[in-house]
Each structure stands twice: as C-alpha cells, then as structure tokens.
N, C-alpha and C positions, 0 to 999 in steps of 0.2 A: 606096769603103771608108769606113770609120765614121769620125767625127772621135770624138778622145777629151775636145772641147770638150764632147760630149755626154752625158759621163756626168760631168762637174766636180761639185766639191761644193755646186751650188747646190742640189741633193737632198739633203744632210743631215740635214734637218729630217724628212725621210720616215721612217716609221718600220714592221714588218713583224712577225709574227708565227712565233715561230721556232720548233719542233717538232725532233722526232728524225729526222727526215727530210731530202729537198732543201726550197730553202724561197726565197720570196724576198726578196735583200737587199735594202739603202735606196738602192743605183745597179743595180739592174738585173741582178745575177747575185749566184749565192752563192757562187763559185770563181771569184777572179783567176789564170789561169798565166800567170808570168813566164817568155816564153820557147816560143819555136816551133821546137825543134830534134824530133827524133823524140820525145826523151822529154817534154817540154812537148805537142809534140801528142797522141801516145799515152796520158795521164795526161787532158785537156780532152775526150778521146773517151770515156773510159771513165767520165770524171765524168757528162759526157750522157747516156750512154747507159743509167745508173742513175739519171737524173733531175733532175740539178743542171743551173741556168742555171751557164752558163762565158763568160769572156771571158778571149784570150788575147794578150797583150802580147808585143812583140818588139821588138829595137831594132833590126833590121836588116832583111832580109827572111824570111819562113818557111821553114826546114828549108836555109837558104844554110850554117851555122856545120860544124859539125863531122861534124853527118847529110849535111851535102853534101858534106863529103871523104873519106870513109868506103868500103871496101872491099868492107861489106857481111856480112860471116864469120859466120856461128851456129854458133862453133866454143868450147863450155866447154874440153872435152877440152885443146886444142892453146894453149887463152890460160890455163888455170886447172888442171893438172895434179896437185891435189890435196885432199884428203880435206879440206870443213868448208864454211861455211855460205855461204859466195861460191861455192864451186861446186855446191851445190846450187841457189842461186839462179840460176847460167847456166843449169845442163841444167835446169830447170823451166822459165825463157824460151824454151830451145830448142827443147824440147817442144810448150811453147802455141804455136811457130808455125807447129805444122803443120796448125793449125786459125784461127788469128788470120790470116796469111796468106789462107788461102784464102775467110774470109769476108770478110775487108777487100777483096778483087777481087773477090768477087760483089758486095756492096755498093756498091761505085763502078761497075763493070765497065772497072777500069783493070789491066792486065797488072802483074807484081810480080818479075817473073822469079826464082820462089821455087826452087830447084835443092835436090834432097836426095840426089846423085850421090855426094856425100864430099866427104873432103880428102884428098888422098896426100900423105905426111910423106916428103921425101929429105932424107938425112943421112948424116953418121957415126953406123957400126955402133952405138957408145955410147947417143948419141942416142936414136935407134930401139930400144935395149934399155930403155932410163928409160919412155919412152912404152908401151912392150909393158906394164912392170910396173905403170905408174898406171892404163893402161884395166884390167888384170886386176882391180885393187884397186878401182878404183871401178863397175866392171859395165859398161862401155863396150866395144863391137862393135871389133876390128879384123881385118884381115886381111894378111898379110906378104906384099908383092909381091918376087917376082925381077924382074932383070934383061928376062928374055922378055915379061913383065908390065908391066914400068915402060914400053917402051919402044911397047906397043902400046897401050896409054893415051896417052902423050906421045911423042909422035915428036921428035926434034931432042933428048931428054935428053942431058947429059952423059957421054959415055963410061964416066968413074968412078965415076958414081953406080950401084951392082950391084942395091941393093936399097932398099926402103920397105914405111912401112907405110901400109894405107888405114884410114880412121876414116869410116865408112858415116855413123855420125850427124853429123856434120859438116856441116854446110849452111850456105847461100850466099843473098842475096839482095838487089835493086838499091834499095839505100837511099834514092836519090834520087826512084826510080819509088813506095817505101811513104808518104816524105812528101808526094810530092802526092798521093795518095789517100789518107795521114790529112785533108789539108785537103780535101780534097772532102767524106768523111765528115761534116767537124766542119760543112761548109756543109751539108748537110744535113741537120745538126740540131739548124741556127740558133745555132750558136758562131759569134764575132766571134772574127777573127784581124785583130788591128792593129798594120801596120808602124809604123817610125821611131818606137814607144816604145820608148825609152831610160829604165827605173827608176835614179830618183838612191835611192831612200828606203823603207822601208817600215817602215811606223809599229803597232805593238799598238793597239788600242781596245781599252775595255770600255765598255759601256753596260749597265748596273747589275751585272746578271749575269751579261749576253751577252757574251762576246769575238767580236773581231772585227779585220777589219786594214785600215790604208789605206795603196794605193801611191800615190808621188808621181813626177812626173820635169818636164819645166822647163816649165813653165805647162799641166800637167793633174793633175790625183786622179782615183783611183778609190777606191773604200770596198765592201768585200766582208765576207761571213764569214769565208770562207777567201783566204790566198793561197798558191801553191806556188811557190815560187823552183827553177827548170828553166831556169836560162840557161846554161849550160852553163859555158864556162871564165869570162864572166863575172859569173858567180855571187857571186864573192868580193868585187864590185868595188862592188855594192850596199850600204847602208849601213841599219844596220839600227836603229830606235832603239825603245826605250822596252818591251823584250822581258825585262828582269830579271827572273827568276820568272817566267815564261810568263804574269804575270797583267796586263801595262802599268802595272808599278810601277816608278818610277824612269826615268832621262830617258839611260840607256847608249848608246852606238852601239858597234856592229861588227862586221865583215867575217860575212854571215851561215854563211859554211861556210869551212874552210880548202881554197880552191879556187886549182887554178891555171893557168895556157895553158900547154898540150906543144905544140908545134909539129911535125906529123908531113908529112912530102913524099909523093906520089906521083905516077906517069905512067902513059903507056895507052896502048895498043897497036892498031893494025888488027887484024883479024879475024885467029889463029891456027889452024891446020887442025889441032886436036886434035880423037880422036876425046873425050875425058874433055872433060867441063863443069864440075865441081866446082873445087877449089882443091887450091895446090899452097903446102906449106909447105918452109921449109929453115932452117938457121940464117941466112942469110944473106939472105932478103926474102920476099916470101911471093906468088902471083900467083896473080889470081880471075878467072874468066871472065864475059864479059857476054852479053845473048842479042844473036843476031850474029856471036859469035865472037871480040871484042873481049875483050883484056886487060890487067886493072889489077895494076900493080905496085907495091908497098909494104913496109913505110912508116918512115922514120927518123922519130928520137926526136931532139929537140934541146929545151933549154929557152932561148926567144929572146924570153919577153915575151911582149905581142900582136901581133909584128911575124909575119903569116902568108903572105910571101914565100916565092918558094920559092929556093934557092941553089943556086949549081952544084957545091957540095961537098954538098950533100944529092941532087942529083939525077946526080949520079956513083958516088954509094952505092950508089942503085940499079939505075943502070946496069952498076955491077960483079958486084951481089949477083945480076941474074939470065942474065948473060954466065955466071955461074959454073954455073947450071940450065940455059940454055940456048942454050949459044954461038953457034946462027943467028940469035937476034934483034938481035946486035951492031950487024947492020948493016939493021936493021928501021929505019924512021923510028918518032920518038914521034909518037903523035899529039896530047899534049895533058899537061900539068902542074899538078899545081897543091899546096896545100897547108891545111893545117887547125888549127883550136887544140886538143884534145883538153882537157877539163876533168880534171885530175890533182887529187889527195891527197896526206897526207902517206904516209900507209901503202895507197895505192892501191885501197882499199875506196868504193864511191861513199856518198856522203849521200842515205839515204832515211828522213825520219822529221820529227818536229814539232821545230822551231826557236822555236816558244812555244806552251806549251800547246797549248791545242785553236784556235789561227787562224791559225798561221804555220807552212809547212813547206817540209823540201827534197826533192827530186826529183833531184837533180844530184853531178858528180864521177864517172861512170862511165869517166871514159880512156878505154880503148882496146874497154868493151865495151858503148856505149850503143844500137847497134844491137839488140846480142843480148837484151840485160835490159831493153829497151822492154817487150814485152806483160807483165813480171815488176813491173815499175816500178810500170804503170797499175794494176796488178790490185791490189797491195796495199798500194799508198798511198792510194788510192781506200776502199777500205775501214778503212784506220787512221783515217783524215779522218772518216770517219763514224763511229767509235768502237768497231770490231771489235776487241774484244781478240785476237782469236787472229790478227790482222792485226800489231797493234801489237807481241807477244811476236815474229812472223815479221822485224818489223824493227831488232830490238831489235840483233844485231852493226854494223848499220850506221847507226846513230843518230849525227846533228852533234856530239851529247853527248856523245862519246867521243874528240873531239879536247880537248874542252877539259878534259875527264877524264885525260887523257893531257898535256897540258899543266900539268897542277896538280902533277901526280905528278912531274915533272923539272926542277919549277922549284924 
C-alpha cells in the first residue's frame, strides 16, 4: 500500500496549471476523500470516473465503520415517510440503484446481492393505515397483504400479526459485498485508498487566486484542490482551520460538521427457510435477508460515544423485538453480533455541500440512510465540486451552513 511519506509536503513548491476541469494538483491528485466508508468510496468513484486524480484517506480500514454494520435497506418509503426534499433525495438514490448496482458488478464482476423483492411492513392496524396514506401521497407502489398472504411469504409469522403491507419499491442490498467492489473499482482506476490515516487537520490554502486545501494527521500532509470530509461519525472530530469566509482568511478552528456516533447493535441469523428475500419491517426491529438465506436483525439506537460494543441490553432488544415477529427463532442460535457508529445530526439531515468555498467539502451525517443516498451523494457532490449550479441549488436544504444558521438564530 502507498506510504503517505510519499505525497509529504516536500512537493510544495510544485506548481500546476488549473483550468475548469479535472486538473493536476501540486501532490499528485485534485480530490483528497476523507474517509472510505461507502459514501467516501462512492463520492472517489464517481470523482474518477469524470476525470479527477483522487486519493482517499481512512483511519481505520476501508468500508469497516458504519458501511460494515449496516443492514443494507433502499428503503425511502419505510425510513423517510414524508413529503420534501430528503425524501426525494432517498427515492432518487433508490432509483439510481437499479442501474448503479448493476453496473458496479459488471465492472468488478463481484456479486452485490442487489434484491428488489420488497419490504413487507407488520404492524398495528394504525400503523399500516399511516403508511397506506404516505405511499398514496407520495406515489409509492403498495400492496395490502392478509393473513393467508403474510403467512405464505413468511412462515413462523406471529399468530397476531393478520395483516401488512408490501412496498414492492423497497430494496435490499449487501453493503459489505458494494464496498469491496467500490474498492476494486477505485483500483481500477488508479485511486489510492490509504489505511491508518487518521486526519487531525484540514487547513484552506489560497495561492493567489487558487483555493485549495491541506490535510494533515501525525507526521504526513497532503495538499489538494479539493478535499471532501466523508468520515462518517468522525467527521466532527477533525479540526478544521483557517476556513472564515471560505476564502483562508483568518486562523479559526472548528468541528467541520455538527456530527455525531449513534451506536446501533445488530445480530444474524443461519439461513431461514422463507420463501420472501426482501425485508421485513415492524415497530419493534426490522430483518433483511442475505443471499444464502441468512438473516440480519436490527438495529437499536443508543447514544454511547465512540464506544461501538455491543451490550446485552442492546442485544436483548433484539432479541425480543423479533421473538415478537417470529417466535421460532427464539431458540435459533445467533450466529454472529456486532455493532456500528452511525454518523447523526442535529436535525437528522446528512451534510452534503462546501464547508469553504470552492475547496472544502462535506459528504457526511447520513445516519441511518448512507447506504441508500451513496449513488445520490456521489452524483451531486461531484458536480457541486465542479461548479454545477443546478448541483449546488440540489444541495442547498442540506448545506453545513444550516447548522450554524440555526445556531445563530437560538443563541
């Protein structure tokens, strides 16, 4: 793997010629991403593959953080149940991946177990009646299972569950299986992904006219055009200086996004003999199938820090919540637990938009949906980056800006 001794700032002094275009910087790429979770990779693919040299930073290992605890769900409908501009930005994710998918596995020729079978919603009547009326409202497919219905999809259901509903658009897919063939991708077209960076810093340039940015972390630089901060929960934990006025005036540091670790549990199942593949939602946990037959059970919400243990009262939750769906797997063995940070907001909207001017941006804070809003992510931060306005207006409700906009306004 690369050493990042190799791109230090003894190249400083290089200098490049910079155009409206991809272009090359004074270390060797014009896009540093911070951060190799799906939406860091998803974001360094789509920079590539419109032309930008990329290099992408991680502190840990590639796609281990929150893409590796993840369930998997392309579900707007079922996480986002309401009219405005976050849910249009899921079901436009959802959408792109019935073509992003499929060419991401021709491209690698790595299997992605992309599932577009549904999700069938049990619940209370109540429940089920909310959901009837948001998919009506927003144009969304369902279909109202009985009891004879529920029971020959999912065998072992609960006695009292009579009825659901199915959400045909609702898809599924093994989030672990799309990050290594984003990385295979990005090695293919010559992006560096380099573990055990750990960014302490990221500093504005200018040089005369040009912006630009440098990352630092404990005896390496990098110096870019751009950088994108995609590290998911800790995004917030980078320190950000000299960014006042997007122009690197003035010598500020701080927290580049109000970002934060959710701590979410989950466990997994031997292979179930359901004839259904899709997901199954309840109020009470949610379970997705894997190819195989394996299924994933999820996910509590806990806020513990970055301590991403998993406990026996998080994994009693879930073992209650799907005892309550389906009381034969009581005595199933787990095969396996584990747990993730989820990168939270204050108002649960993710950070997608420039953090200074034209050379610092974020990518990050998606929760519980950065699975689903990866190919939404790449597609039009990529273009904001390069100075599409009708990019830039598309990310306008979810701009960094708006916290601290929000902040002024209640202080």
């Amino acid at each position: 793997m690369d050493s990042p001794a190799r791109h230090r700032a003894s190249r400083q002094g290089a200098s490049s010629l910079r155009t409206s275009g991809p272009r090359t910087s004074r270390h060797g790429a014009d896009v540093i991403v911070v951060g190799a979770g799906i939406i860091g990779l998803a974001c360094a693919r789509e920079l590539a593959a419109r032309g930008h040299s990329v290099i992408v930073l991680e502190r840990s290992r590639p796609g281990n953080g929150a893409s590796y605890a993840a369930a998997g769900m392309l579900a707007p409908l079922a996480e986002v149940p309401e009219a405005g501009p976050f849910f249009d930005a899921c079901r436009d994710s959802r959408d792109q991946w019935c073509t992003y998918a499929p060419d991401l596995a021709e491209e690698t020729g790595m299997a992605l177990d992309y599932d577009t079978e549904g999700t069938i919603l049990v619940d209370d009547p109540a429940v089920l009646s909310c959901f009837r009326a948001a998919a009506t409202a927003l144009g969304e497919a369902f279909e109202d299972l009985d009891r004879s219905t529920l029971t020959a999809h999912l065998p072992g259901l609960a006695p009292e569950l009579e009825s659901g509903l199915l959400m045909p658009a609702e898809h599924r897919i093994d989030n672990r299986a799309v990050c290594r063939a984003l990385e295979a991708s990005l090695a293919r077209r010559g992006v560096s992904v380099l573990g055990g960076c750990a960014v302490r810093d990221i500093r504005a340039t200018q040089h005369g006219s040009v912006p630009g940015a440098v990352v630092e972390g404990d005896g390496w630089r990098y110096e870019a055009d751009h950088v994108v901060v995609a590290a998911g929960a800790w995004s917030g934990e980078i320190a950000l200086a000299d960014l006042v006025g997007g122009e690197g005036n003035g010598s500020a540091e701080a927290q580049p996004t109000r970002v934060r670790p959710v701590r979410g549990e989950m466990l997994a199942y031997g292979a179930v003999s359901w004839p259904f593949q899709g997901s199954v939602r309840s109020a009470h946990c949610y379970a997705v199938r894997r190819a195989g037959g394996g299924l994933l059970v999820g996910a509590t919400v806990d806020e513990a820090g970055f301590d991403d243990r998993t406990t026996p009262q998080g994994q009693r939750e879930l073992l209650d919540g799907i005892a309550r769906l389906f009381p034969a797997l009581v005595d199933k063995p787990v095969l396996a637990s584990w747990s993730g940070l989820r990168p939270g907001t204050p108002d649960g909207l993710p950070h997608v938009g420039p953090l200074a001017g034209r050379s610092v941006w974020a990518a990050t804070g998606h929760y519980r949906n950065g699975i689903l809003l990866a190919p939404w992510t790449a597609h039009w931060l990529t273009r904001a980056l390069e100075g599409d306005l009708e990019a830039r207006q598309m990310l306008m409700p979810f701009t960094p800006e708006r916290a601290s906009r929000t902040s002024l306004a209640c202080s």
